[in-house]
ZAMARGU-4260 file (C-alpha; in steps of 0.2 Angstrom, whole numbers, plus 5000, padded with zeros to 4 digits):
<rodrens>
0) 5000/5000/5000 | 5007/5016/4995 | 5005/5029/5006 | 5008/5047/5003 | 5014/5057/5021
5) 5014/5075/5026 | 5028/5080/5035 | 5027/5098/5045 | 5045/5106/5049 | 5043/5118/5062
10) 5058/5133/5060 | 5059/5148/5071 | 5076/5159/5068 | 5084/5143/5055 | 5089/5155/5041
15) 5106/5155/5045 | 5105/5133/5049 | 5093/5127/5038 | 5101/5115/5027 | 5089/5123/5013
20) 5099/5109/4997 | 5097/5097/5007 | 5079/5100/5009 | 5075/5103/4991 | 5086/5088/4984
25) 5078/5075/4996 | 5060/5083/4992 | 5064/5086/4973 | 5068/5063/4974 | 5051/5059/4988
30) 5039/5071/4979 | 5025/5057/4984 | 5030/5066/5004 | 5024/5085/5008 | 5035/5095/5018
35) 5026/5109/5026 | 5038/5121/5033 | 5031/5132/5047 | 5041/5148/5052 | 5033/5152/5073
40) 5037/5171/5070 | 5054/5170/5066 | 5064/5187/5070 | 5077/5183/5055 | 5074/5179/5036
45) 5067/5162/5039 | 5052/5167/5030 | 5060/5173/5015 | 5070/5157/5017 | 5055/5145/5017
50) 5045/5157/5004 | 5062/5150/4993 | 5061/5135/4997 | 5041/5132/4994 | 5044/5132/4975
55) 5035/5114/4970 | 5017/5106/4974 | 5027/5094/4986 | 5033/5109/4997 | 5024/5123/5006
60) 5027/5135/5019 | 5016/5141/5032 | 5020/5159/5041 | 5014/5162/5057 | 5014/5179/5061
65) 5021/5177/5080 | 5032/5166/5089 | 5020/5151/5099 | 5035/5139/5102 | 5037/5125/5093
70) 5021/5114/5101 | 5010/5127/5093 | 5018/5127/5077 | 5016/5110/5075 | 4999/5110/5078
75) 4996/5124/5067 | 5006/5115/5054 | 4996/5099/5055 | 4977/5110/5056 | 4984/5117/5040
80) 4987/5100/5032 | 4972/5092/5039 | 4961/5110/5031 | 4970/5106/5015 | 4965/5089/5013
85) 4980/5079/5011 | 4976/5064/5011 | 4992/5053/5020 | 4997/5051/5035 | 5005/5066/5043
90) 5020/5071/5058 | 5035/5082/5061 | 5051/5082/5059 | 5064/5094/5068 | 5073/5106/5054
95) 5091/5106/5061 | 5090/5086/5051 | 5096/5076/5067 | 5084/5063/5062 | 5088/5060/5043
100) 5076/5062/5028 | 5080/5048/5023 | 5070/5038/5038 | 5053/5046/5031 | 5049/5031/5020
105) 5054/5017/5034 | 5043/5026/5046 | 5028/5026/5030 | 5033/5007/5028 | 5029/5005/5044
110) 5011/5010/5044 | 5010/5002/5026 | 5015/4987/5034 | 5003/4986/5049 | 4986/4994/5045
115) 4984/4995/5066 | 4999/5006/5071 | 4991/5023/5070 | 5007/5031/5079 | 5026/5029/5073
120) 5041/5036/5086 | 5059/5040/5083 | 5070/5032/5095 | 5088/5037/5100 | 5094/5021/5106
125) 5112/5019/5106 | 5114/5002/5102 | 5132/4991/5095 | 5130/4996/5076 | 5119/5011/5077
130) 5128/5030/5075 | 5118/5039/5093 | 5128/5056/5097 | 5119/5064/5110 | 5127/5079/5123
135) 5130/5066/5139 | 5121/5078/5150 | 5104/5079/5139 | 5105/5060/5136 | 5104/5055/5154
140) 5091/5070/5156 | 5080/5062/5145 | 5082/5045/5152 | 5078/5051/5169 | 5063/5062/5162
145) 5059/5046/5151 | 5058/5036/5168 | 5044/5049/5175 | 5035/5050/5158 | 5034/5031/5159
150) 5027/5031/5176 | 5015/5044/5172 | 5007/5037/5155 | 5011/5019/5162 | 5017/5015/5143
155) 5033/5009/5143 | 5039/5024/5131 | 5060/5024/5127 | 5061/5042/5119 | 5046/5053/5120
160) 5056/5069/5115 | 5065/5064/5099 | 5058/5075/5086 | 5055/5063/5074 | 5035/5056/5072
165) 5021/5050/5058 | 5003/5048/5064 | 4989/5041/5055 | 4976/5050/5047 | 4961/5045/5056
170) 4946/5058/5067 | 4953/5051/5084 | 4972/5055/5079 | 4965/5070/5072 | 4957/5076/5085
175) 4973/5077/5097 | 4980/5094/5086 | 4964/5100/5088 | 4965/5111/5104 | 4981/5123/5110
180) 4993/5110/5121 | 4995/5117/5138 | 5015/5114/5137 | 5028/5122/5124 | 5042/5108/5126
185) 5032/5093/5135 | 5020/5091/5121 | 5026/5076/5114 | 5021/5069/5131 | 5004/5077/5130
190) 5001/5070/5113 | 5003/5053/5121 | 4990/5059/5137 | 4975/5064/5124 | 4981/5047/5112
195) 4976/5039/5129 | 4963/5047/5134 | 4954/5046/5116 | 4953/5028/5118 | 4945/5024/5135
200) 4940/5007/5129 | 4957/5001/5126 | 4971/4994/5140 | 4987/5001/5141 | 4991/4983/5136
205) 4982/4987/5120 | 4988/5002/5116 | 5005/4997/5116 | 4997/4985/5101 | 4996/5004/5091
210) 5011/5012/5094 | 5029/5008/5087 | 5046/5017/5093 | 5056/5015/5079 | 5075/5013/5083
215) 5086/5025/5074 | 5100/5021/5064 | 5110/5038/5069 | 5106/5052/5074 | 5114/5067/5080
220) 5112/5083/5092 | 5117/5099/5079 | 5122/5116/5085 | 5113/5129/5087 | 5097/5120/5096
225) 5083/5133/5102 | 5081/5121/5118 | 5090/5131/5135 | 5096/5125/5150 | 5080/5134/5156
230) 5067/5123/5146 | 5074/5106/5154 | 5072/5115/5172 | 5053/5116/5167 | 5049/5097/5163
235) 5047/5095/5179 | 5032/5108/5179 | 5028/5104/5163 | 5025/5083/5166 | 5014/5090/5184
240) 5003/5101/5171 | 5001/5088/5162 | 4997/5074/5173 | 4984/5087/5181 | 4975/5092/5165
245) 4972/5073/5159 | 4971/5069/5176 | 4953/5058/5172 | 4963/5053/5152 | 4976/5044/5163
250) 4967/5035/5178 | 4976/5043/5189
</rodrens>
């Protein structure tokens, strides 16, 4: 089954990093996948940058006219998809490329694969035989976060944070972009809470039946990353925000 995906790439101040040839030359080679590039009010030429770079049917850019953080740029990126009718699946992927374009069509096969998964998840796994380069402090950050995250969703989720992710298009999955998320960096986390919380019916065992984490081959932290020291001192805030608001989604 051939499926065609949108991918939304959220940029804020990337004019400067944006690897725009790499961008156009992996797009111009995949023109079944739509890359949506979404600039959250970027105070530097991203948008004249993006505007560039949206020169074919299988590329577009969407300018919002103030910064929301990248959460709400997602979600605005997604809407826009979702108003437009694309008709594939549909995720996001970080712009700085740590995650490489070239995983798009494993994560697609995936779902083309197994008509159940309705969510795909990059994974940084450093495994024997798989190229992981992650700052040492971040990486055992997000393993402690990843221990919380798991407690609280009671999934047994590896890598909630990796900016790397395809969804199914269907009115539940839809339906999680619909509203503002009430975090900027946790919203991969709150993603998973409303995913849970849509599906009352199932089990946590059962909805690990619907969700893959797809271990990456390599993958890289890139200069230049808008995350501060700052944003990790929220999670904690962040994870108690969202354990509050889907407080009834979670059973807890």
């Amino acid at each position: 089954m051939q499926l065609s995906p949108t991918i939304v790439v959220p940029c804020y101040n990337e004019a400067e990093r944006l690897d725009v040839e790499s961008f156009r030359a992996w797009s111009d080679a995949h023109p079944s996948v739509r890359l949506l590039f979404v600039d959250d009010g970027s105070t530097d030429a991203t948008a004249d940058v993006l505007g560039r770079l949206a020169d074919a049917d299988h590329r577009d850019a969407l300018i919002l006219p103030q910064n929301g953080g990248k959460a709400e740029a997602v979600r605005r990126g997604i809407l826009h998809a979702l108003d437009r009718g694309d008709p594939g699946p549909f995720g996001f992927w970080d712009a700085d490329l740590a995650t490489s374009l070239e995983l798009i069509p494993a994560f697609t096969a995936v779902m083309a694969e197994r008509p159940d998964i309705e969510i795909v998840m990059g994974a940084r796994v450093k495994l024997l035989g798989r190229d992981i380069r992650r700052n040492t402090a971040r990486h055992y950050f997000g393993r402690a976060a990843a221990f919380l995250v798991s407690n609280m969703l009671r999934l047994p989720v590896y890598d909630t944070q990796c900016g790397a992710k395809l969804f199914r298009k269907t009115a539940p999955i839809e339906d999680l972009f619909r509203e503002p998320f009430v975090t900027r960096w946790a919203f991969d986390v709150e993603l998973l809470a409303r995913w849970i919380g849509a599906h009352p019916e199932r089990t946590r065992a059962d909805l690990e039946a619907y969700v893959v984490e797809f271990p990456l081959p390599a993958w890289r932290d890139v200069a230049g990353s808008k995350l501060q020291p700052t944003d990790f001192m929220r999670t904690p805030m962040d994870l108690a925000r969202i354990a509050s608001t889907y407080r009834k989604a979670l059973g807890s």
